[in-house]
C-alpha positions in Angstrom: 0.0 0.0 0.0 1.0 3.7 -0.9 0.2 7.1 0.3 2.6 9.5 -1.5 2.0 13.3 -1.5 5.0 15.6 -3.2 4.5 19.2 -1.5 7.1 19.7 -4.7 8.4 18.1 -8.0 11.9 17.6 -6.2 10.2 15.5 -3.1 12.9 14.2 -1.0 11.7 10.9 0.1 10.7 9.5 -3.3 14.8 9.4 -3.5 14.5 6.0 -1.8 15.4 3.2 -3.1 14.2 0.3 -3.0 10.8 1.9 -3.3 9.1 1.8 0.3 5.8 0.2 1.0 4.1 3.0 2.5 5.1 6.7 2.9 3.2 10.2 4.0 4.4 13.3 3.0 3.8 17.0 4.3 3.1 19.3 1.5 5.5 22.1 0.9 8.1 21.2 3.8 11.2 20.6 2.2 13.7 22.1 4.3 17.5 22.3 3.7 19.3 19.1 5.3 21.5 19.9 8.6 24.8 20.5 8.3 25.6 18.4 11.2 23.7 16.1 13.8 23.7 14.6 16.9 22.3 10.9 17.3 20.5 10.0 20.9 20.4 5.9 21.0 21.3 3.3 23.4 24.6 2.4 24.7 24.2 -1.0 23.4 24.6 0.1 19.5 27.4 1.1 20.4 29.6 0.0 16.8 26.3 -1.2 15.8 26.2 -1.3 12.1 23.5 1.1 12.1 25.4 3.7 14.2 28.5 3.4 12.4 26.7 3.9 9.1 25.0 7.1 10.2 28.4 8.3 12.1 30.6 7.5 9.3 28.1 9.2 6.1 28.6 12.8 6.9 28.0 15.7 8.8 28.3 13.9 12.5 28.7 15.9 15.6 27.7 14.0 18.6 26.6 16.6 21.0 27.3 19.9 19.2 24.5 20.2 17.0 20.8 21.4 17.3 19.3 18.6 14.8 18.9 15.7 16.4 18.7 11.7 15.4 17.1 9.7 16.9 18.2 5.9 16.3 16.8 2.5 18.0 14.5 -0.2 17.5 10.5 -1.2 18.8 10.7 -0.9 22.5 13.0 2.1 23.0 13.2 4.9 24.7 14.5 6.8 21.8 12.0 5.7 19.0 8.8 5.7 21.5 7.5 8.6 19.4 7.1 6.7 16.9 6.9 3.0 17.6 3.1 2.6 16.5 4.6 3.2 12.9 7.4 0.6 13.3 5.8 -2.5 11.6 6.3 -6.0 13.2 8.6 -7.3 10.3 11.8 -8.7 10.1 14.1 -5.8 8.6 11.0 -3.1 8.9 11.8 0.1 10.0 10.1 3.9 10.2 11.3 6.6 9.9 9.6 10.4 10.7 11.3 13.5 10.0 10.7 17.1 11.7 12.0 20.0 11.2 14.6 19.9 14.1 14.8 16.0 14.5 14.5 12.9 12.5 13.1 9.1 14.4 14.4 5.9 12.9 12.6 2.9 14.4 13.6 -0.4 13.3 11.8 -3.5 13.9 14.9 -4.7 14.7 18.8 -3.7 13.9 18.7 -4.9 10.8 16.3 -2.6 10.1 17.8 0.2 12.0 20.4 -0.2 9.7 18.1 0.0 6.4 16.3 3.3 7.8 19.2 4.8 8.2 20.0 3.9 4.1 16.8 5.5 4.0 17.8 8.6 5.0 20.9 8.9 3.5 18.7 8.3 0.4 16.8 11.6 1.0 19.5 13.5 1.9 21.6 12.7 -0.9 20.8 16.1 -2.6 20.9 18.4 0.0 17.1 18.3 1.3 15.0 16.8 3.4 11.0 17.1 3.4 8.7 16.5 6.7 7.1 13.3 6.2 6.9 9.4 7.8 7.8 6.4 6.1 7.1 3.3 6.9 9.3 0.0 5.2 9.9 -3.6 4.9 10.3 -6.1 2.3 8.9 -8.3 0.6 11.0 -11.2 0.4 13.3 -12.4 3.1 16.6 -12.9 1.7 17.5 -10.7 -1.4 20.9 -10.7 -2.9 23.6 -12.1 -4.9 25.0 -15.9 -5.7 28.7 -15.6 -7.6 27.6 -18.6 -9.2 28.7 -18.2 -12.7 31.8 -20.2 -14.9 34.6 -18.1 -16.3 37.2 -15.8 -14.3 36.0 -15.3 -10.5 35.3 -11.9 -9.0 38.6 -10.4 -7.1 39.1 -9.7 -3.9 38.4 -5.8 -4.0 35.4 -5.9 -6.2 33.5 -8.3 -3.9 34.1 -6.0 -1.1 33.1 -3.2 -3.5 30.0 -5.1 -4.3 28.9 -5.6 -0.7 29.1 -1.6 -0.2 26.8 -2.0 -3.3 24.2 -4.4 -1.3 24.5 -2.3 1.9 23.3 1.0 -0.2 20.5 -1.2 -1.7 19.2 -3.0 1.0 20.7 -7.0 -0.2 21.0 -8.8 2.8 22.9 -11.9 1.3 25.8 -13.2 -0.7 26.4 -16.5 -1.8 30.0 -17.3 -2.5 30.2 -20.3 -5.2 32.0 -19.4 -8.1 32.5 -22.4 -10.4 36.1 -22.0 -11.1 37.4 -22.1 -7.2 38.9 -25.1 -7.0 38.7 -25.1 -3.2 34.9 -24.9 -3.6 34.4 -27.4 -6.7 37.3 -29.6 -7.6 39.2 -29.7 -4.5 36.6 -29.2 -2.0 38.0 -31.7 0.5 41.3 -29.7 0.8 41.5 -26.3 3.0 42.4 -23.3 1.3 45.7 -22.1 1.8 46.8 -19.2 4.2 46.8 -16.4 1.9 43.3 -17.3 0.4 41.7 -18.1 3.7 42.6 -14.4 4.7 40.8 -13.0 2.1 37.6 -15.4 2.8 37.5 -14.2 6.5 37.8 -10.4 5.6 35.0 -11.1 2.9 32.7 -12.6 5.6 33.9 -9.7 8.0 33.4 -7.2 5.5 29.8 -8.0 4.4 28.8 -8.4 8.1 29.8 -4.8 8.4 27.6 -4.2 5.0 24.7 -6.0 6.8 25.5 -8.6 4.5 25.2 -12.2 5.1 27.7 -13.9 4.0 27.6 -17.7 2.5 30.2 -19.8 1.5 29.2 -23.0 -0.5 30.9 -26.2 -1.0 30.5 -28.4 -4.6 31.4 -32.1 -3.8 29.0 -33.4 -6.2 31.6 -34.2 -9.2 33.4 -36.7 -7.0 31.6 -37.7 -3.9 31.7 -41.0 -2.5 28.9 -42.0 0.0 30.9 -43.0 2.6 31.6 -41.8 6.5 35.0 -40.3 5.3 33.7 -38.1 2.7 31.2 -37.2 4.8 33.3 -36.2 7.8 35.7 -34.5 5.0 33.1 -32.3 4.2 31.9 -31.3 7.8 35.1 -31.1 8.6 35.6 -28.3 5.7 33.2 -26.6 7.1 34.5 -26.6 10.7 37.6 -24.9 9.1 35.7 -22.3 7.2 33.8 -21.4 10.6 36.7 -21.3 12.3 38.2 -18.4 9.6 34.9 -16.4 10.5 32.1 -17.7 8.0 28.9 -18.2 10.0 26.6 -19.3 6.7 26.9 -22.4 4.4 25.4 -23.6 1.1 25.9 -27.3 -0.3 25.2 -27.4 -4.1 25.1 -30.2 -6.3 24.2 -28.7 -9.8 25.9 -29.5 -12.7 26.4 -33.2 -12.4 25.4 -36.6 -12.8 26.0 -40.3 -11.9 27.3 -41.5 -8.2 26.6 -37.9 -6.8 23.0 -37.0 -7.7 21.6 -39.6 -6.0 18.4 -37.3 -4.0 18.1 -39.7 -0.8 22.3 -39.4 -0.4 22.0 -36.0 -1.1 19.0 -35.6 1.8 21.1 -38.3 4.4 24.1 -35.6 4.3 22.6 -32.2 4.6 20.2 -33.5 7.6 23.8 -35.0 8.8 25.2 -31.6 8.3 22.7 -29.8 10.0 21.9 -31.8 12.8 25.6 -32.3 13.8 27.3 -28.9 12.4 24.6 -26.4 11.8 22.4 -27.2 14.7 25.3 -27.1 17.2 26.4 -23.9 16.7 23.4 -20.7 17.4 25.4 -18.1 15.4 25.3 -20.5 11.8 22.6 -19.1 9.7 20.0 -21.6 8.4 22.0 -24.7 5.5 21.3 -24.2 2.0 21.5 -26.5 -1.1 21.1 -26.5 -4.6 19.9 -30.1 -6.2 20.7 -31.8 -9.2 17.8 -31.0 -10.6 17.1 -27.5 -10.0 15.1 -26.5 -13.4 11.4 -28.5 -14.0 12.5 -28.7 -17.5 15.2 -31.2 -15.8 13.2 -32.6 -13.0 12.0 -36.3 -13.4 8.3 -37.1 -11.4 8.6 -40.6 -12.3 12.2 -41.1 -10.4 11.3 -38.5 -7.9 14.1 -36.7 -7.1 12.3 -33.5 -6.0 9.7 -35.4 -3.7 12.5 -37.3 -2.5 14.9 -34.3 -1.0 10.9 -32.9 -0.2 10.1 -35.8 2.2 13.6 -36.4 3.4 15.5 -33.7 3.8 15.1 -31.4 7.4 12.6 -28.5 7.0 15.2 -26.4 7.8 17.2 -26.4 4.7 16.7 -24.3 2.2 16.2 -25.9 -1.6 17.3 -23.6 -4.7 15.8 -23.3 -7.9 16.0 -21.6 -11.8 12.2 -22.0 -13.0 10.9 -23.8 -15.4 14.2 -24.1 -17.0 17.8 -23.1 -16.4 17.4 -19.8 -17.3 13.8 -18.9 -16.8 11.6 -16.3 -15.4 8.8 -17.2 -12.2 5.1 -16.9 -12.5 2.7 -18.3 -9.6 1.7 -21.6 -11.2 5.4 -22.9 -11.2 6.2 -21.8 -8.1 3.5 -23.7 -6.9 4.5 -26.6 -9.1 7.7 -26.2 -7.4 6.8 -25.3 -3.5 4.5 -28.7 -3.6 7.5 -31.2 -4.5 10.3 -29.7 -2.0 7.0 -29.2 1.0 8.4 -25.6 1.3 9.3 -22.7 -0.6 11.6 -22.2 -3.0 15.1 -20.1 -2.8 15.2 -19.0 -6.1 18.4 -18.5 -7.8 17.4 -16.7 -11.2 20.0 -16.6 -14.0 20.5 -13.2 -14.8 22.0 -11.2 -16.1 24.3 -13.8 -15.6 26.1 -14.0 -19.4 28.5 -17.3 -18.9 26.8 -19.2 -22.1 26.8 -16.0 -23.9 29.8 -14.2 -23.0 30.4 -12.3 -26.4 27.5 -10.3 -25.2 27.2 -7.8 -22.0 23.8 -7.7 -20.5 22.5 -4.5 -19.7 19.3 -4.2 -20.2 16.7 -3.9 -17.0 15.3 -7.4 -15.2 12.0 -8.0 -15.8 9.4 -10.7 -16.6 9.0 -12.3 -13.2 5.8 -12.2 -11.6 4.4 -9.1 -9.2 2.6 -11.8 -6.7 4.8 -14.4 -5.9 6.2 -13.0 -2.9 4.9 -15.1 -0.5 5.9 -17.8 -2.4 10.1 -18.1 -2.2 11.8 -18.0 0.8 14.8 -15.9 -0.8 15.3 -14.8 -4.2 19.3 -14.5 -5.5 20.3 -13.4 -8.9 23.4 -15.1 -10.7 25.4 -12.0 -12.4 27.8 -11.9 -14.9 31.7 -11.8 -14.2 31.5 -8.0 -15.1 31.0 -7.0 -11.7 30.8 -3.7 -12.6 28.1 -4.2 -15.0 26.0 -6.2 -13.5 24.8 -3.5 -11.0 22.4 -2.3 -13.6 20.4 -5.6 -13.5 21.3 -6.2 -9.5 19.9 -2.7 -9.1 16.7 -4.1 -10.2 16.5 -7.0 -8.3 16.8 -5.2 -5.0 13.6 -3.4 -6.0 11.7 -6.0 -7.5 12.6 -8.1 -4.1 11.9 -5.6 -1.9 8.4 -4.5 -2.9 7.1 -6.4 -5.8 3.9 -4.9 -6.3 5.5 -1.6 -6.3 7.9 -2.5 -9.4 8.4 -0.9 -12.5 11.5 -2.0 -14.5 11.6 0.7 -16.9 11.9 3.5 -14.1 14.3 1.0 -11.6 16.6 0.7 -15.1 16.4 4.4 -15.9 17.3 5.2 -12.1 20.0 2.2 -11.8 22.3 3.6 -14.7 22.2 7.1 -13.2 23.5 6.0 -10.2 26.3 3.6 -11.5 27.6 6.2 -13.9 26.4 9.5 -12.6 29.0 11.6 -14.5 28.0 10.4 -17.9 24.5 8.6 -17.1 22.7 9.9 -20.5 25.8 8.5 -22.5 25.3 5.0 -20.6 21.8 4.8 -21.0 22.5 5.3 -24.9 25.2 2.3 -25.2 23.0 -0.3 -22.8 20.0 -0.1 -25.2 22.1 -1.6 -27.7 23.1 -4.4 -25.5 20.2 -6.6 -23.8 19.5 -9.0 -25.6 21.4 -12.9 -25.5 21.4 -13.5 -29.2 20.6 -17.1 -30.1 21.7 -19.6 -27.3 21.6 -22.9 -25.9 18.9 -22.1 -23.6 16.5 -20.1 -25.8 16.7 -17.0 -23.5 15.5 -13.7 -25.4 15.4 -10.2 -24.1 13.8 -6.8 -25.9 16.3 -4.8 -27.4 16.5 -0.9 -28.9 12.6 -1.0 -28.0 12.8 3.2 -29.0 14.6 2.1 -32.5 12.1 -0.5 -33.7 9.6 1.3 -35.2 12.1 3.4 -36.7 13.7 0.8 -38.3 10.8 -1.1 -39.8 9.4 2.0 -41.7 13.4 2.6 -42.9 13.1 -0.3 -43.9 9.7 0.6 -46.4 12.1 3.4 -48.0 10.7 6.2 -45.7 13.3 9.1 -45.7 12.6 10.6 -42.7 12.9 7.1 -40.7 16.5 7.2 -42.5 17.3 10.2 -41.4 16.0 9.6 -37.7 18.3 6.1 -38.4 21.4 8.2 -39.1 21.0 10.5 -36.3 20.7 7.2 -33.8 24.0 6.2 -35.5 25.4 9.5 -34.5 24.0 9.5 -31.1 25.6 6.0 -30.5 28.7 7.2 -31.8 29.0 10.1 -29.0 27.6 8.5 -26.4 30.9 5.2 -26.7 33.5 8.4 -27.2 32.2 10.1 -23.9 32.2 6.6 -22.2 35.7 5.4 -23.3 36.7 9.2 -22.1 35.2 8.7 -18.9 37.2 8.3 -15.6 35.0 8.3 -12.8 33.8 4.2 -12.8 37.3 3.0 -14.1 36.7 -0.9 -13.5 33.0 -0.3 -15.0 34.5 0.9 -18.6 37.4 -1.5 -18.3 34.6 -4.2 -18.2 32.3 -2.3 -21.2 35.7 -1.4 -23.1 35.5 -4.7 -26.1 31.9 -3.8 -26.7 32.5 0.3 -27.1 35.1 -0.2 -29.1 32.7 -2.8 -31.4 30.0 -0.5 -30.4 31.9 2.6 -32.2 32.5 0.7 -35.3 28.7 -0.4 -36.0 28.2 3.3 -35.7 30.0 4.3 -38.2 28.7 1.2 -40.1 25.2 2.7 -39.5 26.4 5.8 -41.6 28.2 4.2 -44.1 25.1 2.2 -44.7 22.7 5.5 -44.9 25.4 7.2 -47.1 25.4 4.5 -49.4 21.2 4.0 -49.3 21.1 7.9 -49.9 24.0 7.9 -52.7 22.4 4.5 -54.7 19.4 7.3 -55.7 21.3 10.4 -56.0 24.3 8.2 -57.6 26.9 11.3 -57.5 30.0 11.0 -59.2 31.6 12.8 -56.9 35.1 11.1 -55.8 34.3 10.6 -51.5 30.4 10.8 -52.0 30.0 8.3 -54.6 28.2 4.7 -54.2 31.7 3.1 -54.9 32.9 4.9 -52.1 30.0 4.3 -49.5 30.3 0.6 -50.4 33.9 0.0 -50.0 34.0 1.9 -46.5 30.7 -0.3 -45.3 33.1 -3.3 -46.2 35.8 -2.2 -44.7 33.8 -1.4 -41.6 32.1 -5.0 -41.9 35.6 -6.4 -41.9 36.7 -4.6 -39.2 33.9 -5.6 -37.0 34.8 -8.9 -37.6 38.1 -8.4 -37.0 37.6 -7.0 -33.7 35.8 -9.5 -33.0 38.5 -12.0 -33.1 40.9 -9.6 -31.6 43.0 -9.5 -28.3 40.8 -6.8 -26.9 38.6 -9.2 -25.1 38.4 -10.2 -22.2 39.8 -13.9 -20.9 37.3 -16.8 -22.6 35.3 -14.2 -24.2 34.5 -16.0 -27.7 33.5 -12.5 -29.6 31.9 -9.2 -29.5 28.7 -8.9 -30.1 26.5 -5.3 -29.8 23.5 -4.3 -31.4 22.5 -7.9 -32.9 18.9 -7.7 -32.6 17.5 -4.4 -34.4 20.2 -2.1 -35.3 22.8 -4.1 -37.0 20.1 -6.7 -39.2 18.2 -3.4 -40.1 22.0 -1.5 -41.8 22.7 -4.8 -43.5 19.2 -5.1 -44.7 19.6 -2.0 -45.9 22.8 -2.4 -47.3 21.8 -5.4 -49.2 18.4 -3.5 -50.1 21.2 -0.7 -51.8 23.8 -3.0 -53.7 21.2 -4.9 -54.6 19.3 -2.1 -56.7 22.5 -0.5 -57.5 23.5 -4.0 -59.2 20.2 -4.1 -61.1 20.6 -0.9 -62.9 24.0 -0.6 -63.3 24.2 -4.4 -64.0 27.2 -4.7 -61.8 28.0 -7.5 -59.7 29.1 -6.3 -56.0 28.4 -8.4 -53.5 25.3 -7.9 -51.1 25.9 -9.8 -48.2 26.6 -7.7 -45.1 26.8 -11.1 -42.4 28.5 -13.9 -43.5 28.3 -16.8 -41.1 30.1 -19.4 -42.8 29.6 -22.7 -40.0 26.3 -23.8 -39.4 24.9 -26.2 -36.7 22.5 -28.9 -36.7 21.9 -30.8 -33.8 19.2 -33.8 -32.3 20.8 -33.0 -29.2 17.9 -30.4 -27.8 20.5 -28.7 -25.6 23.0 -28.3 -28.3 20.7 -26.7 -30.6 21.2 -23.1 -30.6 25.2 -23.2 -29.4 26.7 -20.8 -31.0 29.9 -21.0 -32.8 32.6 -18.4 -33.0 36.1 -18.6 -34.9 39.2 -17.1 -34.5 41.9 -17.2 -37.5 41.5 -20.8 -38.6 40.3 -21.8 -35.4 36.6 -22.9 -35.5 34.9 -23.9 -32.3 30.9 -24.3 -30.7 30.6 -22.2 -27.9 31.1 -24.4 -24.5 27.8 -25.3 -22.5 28.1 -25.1 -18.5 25.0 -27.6 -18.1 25.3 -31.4 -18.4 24.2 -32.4 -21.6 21.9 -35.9 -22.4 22.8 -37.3 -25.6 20.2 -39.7 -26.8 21.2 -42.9 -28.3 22.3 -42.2 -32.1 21.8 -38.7 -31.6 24.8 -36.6 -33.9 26.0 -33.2 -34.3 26.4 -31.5 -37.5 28.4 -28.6 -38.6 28.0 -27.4 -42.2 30.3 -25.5 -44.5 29.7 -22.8 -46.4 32.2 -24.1 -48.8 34.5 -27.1 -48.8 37.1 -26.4 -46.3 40.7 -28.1 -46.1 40.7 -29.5 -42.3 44.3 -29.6 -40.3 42.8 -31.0 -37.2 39.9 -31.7 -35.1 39.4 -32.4 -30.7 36.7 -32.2 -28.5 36.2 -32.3 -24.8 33.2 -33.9 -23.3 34.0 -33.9 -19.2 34.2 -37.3 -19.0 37.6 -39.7 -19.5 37.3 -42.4 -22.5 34.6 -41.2 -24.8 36.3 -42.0 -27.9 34.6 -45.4 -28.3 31.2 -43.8 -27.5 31.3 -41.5 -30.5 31.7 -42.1 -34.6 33.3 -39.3 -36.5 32.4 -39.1 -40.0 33.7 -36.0 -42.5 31.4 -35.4 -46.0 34.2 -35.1 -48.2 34.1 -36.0 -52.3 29.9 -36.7 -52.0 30.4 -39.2 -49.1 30.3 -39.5 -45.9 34.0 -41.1 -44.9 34.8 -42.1 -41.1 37.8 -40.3 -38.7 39.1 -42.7 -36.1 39.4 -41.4 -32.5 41.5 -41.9 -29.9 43.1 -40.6 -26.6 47.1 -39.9 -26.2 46.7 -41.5 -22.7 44.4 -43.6 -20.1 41.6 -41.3 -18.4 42.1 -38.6 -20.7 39.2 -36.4 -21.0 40.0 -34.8 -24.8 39.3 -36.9 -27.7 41.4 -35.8 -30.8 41.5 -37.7 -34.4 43.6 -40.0 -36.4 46.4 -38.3 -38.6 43.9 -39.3 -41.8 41.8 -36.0 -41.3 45.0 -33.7 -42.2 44.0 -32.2 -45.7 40.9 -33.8 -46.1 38.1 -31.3 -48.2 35.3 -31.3 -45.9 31.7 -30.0 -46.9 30.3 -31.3 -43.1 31.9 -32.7 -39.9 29.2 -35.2 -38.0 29.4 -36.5 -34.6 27.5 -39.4 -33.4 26.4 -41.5 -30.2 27.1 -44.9 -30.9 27.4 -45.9 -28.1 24.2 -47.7 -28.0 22.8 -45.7 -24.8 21.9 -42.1 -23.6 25.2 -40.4 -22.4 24.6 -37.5 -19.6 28.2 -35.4 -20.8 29.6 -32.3 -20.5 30.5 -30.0 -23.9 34.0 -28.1 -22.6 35.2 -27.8 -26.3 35.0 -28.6 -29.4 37.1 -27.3 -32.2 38.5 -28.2 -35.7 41.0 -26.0 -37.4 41.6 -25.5 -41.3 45.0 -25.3 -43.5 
């Protein structure tokens, strides 16, 4: 519920964010903010994250200063004022501001601490206004799981990222990045010295933040159901509570065989919590991701999910994606959900998480989740992208949408997200992160809106409509402005370190955009003038198509990023439609022959694996490889892979990595090659090996297609790390 009443267009407490659940306003009260204060509270929040916060922001003088705050929680003396506007909710708080004096009751200090970001919100310009507010949230634990393949976050942006969840009320973090080996592949072993340091300060840190901090263990990949892996793992534990972590996840995603068995998986987390968890008061409640955490993976017939329901403690929390790995939540599968697990859900949603599409950045605003499942998820954590950076547009979002669902509006929580990661140049931001929400084609068949302001735009430039052209050329322009200001801009260094590959591909389809116009507008005025002649338009659009591509495949990206890839969804397939739309015409009635292609993909997949569909598959010099899938991958019996050529190609060589040692003699490898289909032996250089590369026969064979088959004569559950073939 809302009451909201500006007394002027600059209203001070609408500056909170997350958006409250209720607030009152007194019309025409805004008042300028104190330039120092006093705060009357307790002795025992004494260092009390709340406290500190408020002592630490600004203008603090205890003692010497007529404006007063007063800070506690429901029960008092300071906040007794105003405790029938405190509301009996975990993390709630109210706050009422006077002219002389501002209350901040929290229902408890969590939510001291969150009315006192409150405040700092409405002071952040220089005013405050007399009014009440009055706050919780919706959903219990909002925040953050590093849960993504590819580089981990460093040290210094995590603890830069909690400051981030402490300004935006995210009250946990969930530390599980896939490529700490102390978490996944070596999870029995302690972290050494060094490492260990930087854990504690993290779980430190974020408890200063109000932050709670989780650290979870992945023992699925090589788990053996005995008492010694079992007290190898509690023991684990014991050593990260003894470096200061007081929260702990168990996740077993990402797997299969020995280690996704549901009732093992249920017998050790009620082990863990009744003999670790349960024995110590200050260790926050277990959570743990199953096997299968998507429905579009869960089996009712074997039961897995009624299985960890029935016979795993109450107490543990259960994670879980939607309807499929990467998936927005409506009622009806939350319910589907809630009913097999006989509780509710911890959702871990995958955005804008980017690891199976990381030639794009995702910037565009979270949205597509429901407005009434609140009440139906226990916590709600969003996987981000390695950009750290970056991904505080989309994080930004979450904290609102979690906080007060009904409330939420993407479009305004976007707008005001970019403004406050990139202040200094938010109108140039805002311009470069249309051009970059959307996936592009991937494996899981996730689609976002992109350039929604362009598309009407480009459909009537499209019908020949000059003016649309012209509003076209001017977008180009603006683009072009708005990545020169950004790659100029030093005031969020690691934030355009992070956007840096796609401004710099970002720039060139810019000046592709007005190439491409030039050469539309030239193909009807066709002036023989030297620099403003068709010829001329044409050759720069190819040389700007070639340098896109070339880019692309450049050093300028970052570590396992396959391309660079802006603009893909409206803006770049309207300039080469319109490019081929020009040549072509141009070709007819000058009865030349210039090529009108603008995109040449020359590698095409064709899979009956359904996960494998829609892989991409990026090149790099004569490297050719499908883009690696993070999921486990079932490959039905006699199910193949098929990459086609654009034209015969000479092959120098050919591996692929599957996750799993000895798959050679699961797999036939067949090359089309003179009209036939002519078989590739396989092999491993040694015992246990997990690549499988190709006999010596497949060096300067003429290849049309390359096919991969399951023979093995049953359903194989496999990764896809790589796989890559290279020409002469």
């Amino acid at each position: 519920m809302f009451c909201l009443t500006f007394g002027t267009l600059d209203a001070q407490i609408s500056e909170i964010h997350p958006f409250p659940q209720q607030t009152r306003v007194e019309a025409n009260s805004q008042f300028k903010a104190p330039a120092s204060w006093k705060i009357v509270t307790d002795k025992k929040y004494e260092g009390n994250i709340a406290t500190t916060s408020l002592e630490t922001a600004g203008p603090y003088k205890d003692g010497k200063s007529k404006f007063t705050v007063y800070l506690g929680t429901k029960g008092d003396k300071a906040v007794k004022a105003i405790a029938k506007l405190i509301p009996d909710r975990r993390e709630g708080y109210a706050i009422r501001i006077e002219k002389e004096a501002v209350y901040i009751g929290g229902a408890d200090q969590q939510g001291m601490f969150y009315g006192v970001q409150s405040l700092l919100d409405i002071m952040k310009n220089g005013n405050l206004e007399c009014g009440t507010v009055t706050d919780w949230p919706d959903v219990a634990w909002r925040g953050v799981v590093e849960g993504f393949y590819g580089t981990p976050w460093s040290h210094e942006t995590r603890l830069r990222q909690f400051d981030f969840y402490a300004r935006n009320k995210m009250n946990v973090y969930i530390y599980g990045p896939k490529d700490d080996p102390y978490h996944r592949s070596h999870w029995r072993e302690d972290y050494p010295e060094t490492e260990a340091a930087r854990i504690s300060e993290l779980a430190r840190y974020a408890a200063g933040k109000g932050v709670k901090f989780y650290w979870a263990i992945h023992p699925g990949l090589d788990i053996k159901w005995t008492e010694s892996d079992r007290d190898a793992l509690v023991r684990k534990l014991e050593h990260m509570y003894d470096i200061g972590v007081r929260a702990f996840a168990v996740f077993f995603d990402d797997i299969w065989g020995e280690g996704a068995k549901a009732d093992k998986q249920a017998e050790l987390l009620n082990y863990v919590d009744d003999h670790f968890v349960s024995k110590k008061p200050d260790v926050s409640p277990l959570i743990m991701c199953p096997t299968e955490y998507n429905r579009a993976w869960a089996d009712d017939a074997k039961g897995y999910l009624r299985t960890l329901g029935k016979n795993m403690n109450k107490g543990v929390e259960i994670m879980w994606t939607g309807n499929s790995v990467v998936h927005c939540l409506d009622k009806p599968s939350m319910e589907w959900i809630n009913d097999r697990i006989e509780r509710k859900a911890y959702i871990w949603w995958n955005f804008p998480v980017s690891d199976f599409v990381r030639d794009h950045i995702l910037l565009g605003p979270a949205y597509g989740n429901g407005l009434d499942i609140a009440g139906d998820m226990s916590g709600f954590v969003s996987n981000p992208m390695e950009h750290a950076e970056a991904s505080k547009i989309g994080l930004y979002n979450i904290a609102d949408y979690t906080w007060n669902m009904k409330a939420y509006n993407y479009e305004k929580s976007w707008e005001e997200a970019i403004r406050s990661l990139l202040p200094s140049n938010a109108a140039a931001l805002r311009t470069f992160a249309v051009y970059n929400e959307d996936l592009g084609p991937n494996g899981h068949g996730f689609r976002r809106d992109e350039s929604r302001e362009l598309q009407p735009c480009a459909k009537q430039a499209l019908n020949g409509e000059s003016q649309a052209l012209e509003n076209l050329h001017d977008r180009c322009r603006e683009l072009r402005t708005a990545v020169n200001l950004l790659l100029a801009d030093k005031s969020n260094p690691a934030l355009i370190r992070e956007l840096r590959p796609w401004l710099l591909q970002a720039k060139l389809a810019a000046e592709y955009g007005t190439a491409v116009i030039a050469l539309v507008r030239s193909e009807k005025t066709a002036t023989e003038a030297p620099l403003s002649s068709f010829m001329t338009y044409y050759e720069e659009a190819r040389s700007l198509q070639a340098q896109m591509y070339e880019l692309e495949n450049s050093d300028v990206r970052h570590p396992l990023q396959p391309g660079i890839k802006v603009a893909t969804k409206i803006l770049l397939p309207t300039l080469n439609q319109l490019f081929a739309q020009a040549v072509t015409s141009w070709n007819e009635r000058t009865h030349s022959h210039l090529n009108p292609v603008a995109e040449y993909q020359p590698y095409h997949l064709v899979s009956t694996v359904p996960q494998l569909r829609q892989q991409p598959i990026s090149s790099r010099g004569n490297e050719i490889r499908i883009n690696p899938s993070n999921e486990v991958i079932t490959w039905p019996s006699g199910s193949e892979l098929i990459i086609e050529m654009e034209q015969p190609i000479k092959l120098q060589g050919l591996d692929f990595d599957f996750g799993a040692a000895n798959q050679a003699e699961n797999f036939k490898l067949t090359v089309y090659s003179g009209n036939e289909w002519k078989p590739i032996g396989l092999l491993h250089y040694k015992e246990g090996e997990t690549t499988v590369h190709t006999g010596n026969e497949i060096a300067g064979m003429s290849a049309n297609k390359i096919r991969l088959t399951n023979a093995s004569g049953k359903e194989l559950k496999l990764y896809l790390r790589s796989f890559r073939f290279s020409k002469q």
